[in-house]
C-alpha positions in Angstrom: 0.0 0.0 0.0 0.8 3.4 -0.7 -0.9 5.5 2.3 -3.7 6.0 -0.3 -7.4 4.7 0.9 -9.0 2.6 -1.8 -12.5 1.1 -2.2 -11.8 -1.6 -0.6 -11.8 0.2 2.5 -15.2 1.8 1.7 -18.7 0.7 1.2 -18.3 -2.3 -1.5 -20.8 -1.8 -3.2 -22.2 -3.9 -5.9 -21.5 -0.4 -8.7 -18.1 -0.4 -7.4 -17.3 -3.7 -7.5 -18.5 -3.8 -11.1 -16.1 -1.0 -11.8 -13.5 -3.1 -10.2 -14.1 -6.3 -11.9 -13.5 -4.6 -15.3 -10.9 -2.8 -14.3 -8.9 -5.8 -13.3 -9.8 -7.5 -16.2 -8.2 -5.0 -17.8 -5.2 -5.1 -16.0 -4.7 -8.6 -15.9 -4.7 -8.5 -20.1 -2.4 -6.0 -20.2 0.4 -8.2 -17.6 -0.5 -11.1 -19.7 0.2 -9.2 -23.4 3.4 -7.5 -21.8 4.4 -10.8 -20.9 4.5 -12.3 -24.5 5.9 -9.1 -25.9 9.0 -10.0 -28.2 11.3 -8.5 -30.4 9.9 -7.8 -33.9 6.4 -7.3 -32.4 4.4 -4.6 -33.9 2.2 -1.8 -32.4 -1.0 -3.5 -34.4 0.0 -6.7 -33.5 0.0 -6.0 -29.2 -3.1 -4.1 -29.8 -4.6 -7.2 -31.6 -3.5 -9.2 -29.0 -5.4 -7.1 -26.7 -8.3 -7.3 -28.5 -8.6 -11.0 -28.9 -7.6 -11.3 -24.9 -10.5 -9.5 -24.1 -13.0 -10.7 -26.2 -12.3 -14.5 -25.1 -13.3 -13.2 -21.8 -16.3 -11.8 -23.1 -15.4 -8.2 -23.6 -17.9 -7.6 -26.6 -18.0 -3.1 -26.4 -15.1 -0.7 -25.4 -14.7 3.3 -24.8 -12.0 2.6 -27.0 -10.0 -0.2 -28.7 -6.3 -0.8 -27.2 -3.8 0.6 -28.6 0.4 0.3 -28.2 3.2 2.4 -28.5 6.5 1.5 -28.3 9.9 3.7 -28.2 9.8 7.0 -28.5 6.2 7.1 -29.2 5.3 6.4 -25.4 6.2 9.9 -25.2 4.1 10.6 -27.9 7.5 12.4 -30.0 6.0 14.7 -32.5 2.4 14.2 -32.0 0.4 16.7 -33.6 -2.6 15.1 -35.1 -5.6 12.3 -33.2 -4.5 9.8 -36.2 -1.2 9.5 -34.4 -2.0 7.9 -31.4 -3.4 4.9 -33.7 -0.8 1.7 -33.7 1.4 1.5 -36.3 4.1 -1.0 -37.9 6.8 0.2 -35.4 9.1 -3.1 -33.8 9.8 -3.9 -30.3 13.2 -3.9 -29.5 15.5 -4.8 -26.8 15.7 -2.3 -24.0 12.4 -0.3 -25.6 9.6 0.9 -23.5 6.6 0.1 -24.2 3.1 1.4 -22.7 -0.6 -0.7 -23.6 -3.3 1.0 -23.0 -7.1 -0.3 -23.0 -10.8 0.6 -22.2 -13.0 -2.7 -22.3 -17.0 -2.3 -21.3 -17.7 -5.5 -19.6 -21.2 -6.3 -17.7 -22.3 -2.6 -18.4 -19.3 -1.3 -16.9 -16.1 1.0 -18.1 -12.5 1.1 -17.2 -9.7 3.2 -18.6 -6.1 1.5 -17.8 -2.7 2.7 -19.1 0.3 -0.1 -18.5 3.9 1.0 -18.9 6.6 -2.0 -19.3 10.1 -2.4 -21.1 11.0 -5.5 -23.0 14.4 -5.8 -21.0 16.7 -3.5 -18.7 16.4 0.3 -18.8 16.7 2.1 -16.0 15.8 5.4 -17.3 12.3 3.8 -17.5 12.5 2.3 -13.9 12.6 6.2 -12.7 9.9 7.7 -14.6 8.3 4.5 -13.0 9.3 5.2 -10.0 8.4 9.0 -9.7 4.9 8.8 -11.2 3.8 7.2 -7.6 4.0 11.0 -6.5 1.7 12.1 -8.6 -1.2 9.8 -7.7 -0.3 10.6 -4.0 -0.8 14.3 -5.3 -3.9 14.3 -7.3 -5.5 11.9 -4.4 -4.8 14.6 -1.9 -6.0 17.6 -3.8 -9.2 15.9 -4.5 -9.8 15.7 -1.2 -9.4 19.4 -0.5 -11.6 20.0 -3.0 -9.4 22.4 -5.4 -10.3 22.5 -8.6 -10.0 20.5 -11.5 -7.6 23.0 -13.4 -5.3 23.6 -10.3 -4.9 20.0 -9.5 -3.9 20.0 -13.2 -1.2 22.5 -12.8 0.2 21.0 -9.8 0.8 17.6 -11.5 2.4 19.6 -14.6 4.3 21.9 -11.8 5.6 18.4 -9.9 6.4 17.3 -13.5 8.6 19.9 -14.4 10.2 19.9 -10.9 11.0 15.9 -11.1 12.4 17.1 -14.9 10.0 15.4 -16.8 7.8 16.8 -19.8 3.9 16.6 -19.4 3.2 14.4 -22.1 -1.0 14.0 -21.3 -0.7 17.9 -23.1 -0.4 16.1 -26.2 -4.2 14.3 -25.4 -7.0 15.4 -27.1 -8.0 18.7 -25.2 -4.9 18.1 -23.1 -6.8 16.0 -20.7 -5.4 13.9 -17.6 -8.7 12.6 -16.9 -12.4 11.9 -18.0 -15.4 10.9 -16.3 -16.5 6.9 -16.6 -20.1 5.8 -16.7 -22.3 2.7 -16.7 -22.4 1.8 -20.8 -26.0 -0.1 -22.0 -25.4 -3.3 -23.1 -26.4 -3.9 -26.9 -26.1 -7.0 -28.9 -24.3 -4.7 -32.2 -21.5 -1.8 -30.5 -21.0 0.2 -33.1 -17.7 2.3 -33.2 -16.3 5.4 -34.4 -12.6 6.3 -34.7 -12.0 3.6 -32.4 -14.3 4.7 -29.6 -17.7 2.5 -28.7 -20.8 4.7 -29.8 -22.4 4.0 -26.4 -19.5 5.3 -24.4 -19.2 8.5 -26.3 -23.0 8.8 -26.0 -22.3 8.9 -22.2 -19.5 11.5 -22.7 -21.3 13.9 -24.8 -24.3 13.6 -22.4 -22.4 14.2 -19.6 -20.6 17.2 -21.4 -23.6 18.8 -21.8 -25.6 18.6 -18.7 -21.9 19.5 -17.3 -22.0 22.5 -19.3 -25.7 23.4 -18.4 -24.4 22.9 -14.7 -21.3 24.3 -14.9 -18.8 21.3 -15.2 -16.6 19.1 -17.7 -16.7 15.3 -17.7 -13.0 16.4 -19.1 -10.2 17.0 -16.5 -7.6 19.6 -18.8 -5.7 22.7 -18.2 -8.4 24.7 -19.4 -11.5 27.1 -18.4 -13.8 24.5 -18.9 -12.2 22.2 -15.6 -12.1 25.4 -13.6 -14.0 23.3 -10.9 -14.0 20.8 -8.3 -14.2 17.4 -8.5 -17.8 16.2 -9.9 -19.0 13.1 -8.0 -18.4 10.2 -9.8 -16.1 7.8 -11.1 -13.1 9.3 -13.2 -10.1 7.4 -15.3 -7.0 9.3 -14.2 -3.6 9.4 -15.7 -0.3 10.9 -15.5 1.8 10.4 -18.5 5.9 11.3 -17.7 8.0 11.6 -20.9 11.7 12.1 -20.8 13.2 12.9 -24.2 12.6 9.6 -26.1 11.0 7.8 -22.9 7.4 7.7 -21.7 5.4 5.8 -18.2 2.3 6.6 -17.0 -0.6 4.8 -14.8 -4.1 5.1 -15.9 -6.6 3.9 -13.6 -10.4 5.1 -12.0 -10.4 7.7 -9.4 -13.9 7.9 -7.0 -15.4 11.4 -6.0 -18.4 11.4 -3.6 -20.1 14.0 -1.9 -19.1 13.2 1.3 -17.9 15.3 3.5 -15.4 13.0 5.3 -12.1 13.2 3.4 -10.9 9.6 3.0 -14.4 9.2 2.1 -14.7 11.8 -0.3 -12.2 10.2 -2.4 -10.3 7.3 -3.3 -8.7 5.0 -5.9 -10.6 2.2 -6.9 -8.2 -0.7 -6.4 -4.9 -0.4 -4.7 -3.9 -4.0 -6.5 -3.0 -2.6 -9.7 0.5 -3.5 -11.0 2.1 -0.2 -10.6 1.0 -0.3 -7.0 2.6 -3.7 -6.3 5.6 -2.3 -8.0 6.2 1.2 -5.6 5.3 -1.2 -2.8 7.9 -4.3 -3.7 10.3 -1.4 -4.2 10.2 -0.1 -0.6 10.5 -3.8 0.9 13.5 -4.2 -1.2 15.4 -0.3 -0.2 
């Protein structure tokens, strides 16, 4: 544990253990892909291998289809465009960072998971690994006191920059480091667009604009828009570290309530995610 408070130590609810379930679904496919990585592997093919994971455990919709990037493009190196953060021919290699990243609707429910590995030693990666647990810590914390949406922003971007590290979640759509996560209907046909599930987006764009009636954004970015605090709800947060050619980030769901208790105001979902078990092994082991 990382002196975060997780569900687990809240009410269990049956929602949040829906949330949960997916989310370690998730999780588990992306230790299990990592672990058959291999040189010569392709963007398109880990994605693939995502895809068919999931659907033989009976992932049938998404928020969006895996993708993979490996090298240089976990730090997203000359982004400019959406079409960019599609997987492309690009090989593993020894020593190369990798990061797979995943949003499977399962039972109804969402999750949002980013997974940062290396095929092989490379200790610049172990640090960015390393110094991302500071920045969950952070963004916990500030939930809790209720700033807003946009300041917690700049503080993760200000920690960032501190720890010598670009903010590479500026190079999301909108600049985002969050979004909100709903309860998707089940269909028997999930259409897509771009990659996204039509149901999921339907859930975005309706939250966007009773948000916008109310005077919120279901998207957490450095911008007017998030100049708020936290909406109740569940949220997929990441922080996405990039160092020159290297990029790590963590991308799991965040829980806001209403509550005026702080450890029950807010919480991570799950604290046995793999990035968790990592910071903790790495204690026992200093």
């Amino acid at each position: 544990m990382t002196g975060t408070t997780s569900a687990a130590q809240h009410e269990n609810t049956p929602e949040l253990r829906g949330f949960r379930e997916v989310q370690q679904l998730a999780y588990a496919c992306a230790e299990a892909v990592a672990g058959q990585l291999r040189s010569g592997v392709t963007e398109r093919e880990a994605a693939r291998m995502q895809r068919v994971w999931l659907r033989e455990r009976g992932v049938r919709d998404w928020f969006h289809l895996p993708f993979a990037w490996f090298g240089d493009r976990t730090a997203f190196a000359g982004f400019k465009v959406p079409l960019q953060f599609f997987p492309t021919d690009r090989r593993l290699e020894p020593g190369m960072p990798f990061i797979l990243d995943m949003a499977p609707v399962y039972k109804g429910f969402t999750a949002d998971v980013g997974y940062s590995g290396c095929l092989g030693l490379n200790p610049l990666h172990d640090k960015l690994l390393a110094d991302l647990e500071t920045h969950r810590e952070l963004i916990l914390r500030e939930v809790r006191e209720r700033r807003t949406l946009r300041e917690i922003y700049e503080d993760v971007e200000r920690l960032m920059t501190t720890q010598g590290y670009a903010n590479r979640h500026r190079a999301y759509p909108f600049g985002v480091i969050a979004h909100k996560v709903d309860r998707v209907a089940e269909r028997r046909w999930s259409p897509r667009l771009f990659g996204f599930g039509t149901q999921s987006l339907k859930g975005l764009i309706s939250d966007a604009l009773h948000g916008h009636r109310d005077g919120w954004s279901p998207l957490w970015s450095p911008y007017r828009f998030s100049d708020h605090p936290p909406q109740p709800g569940l949220w997929a947060v990441e922080a996405h570290l990039g160092f020159r050619g290297t990029g790590a980030k963590f991308e799991e769901i965040l829980v806001v309530t209403d509550s005026k208790d702080p450890e029950q105001s807010a919480f991570w979902l799950d604290d046995d995610l793999p990035h968790v078990r990592r910071w903790a092994e790495e204690k026992v082991t200093a």
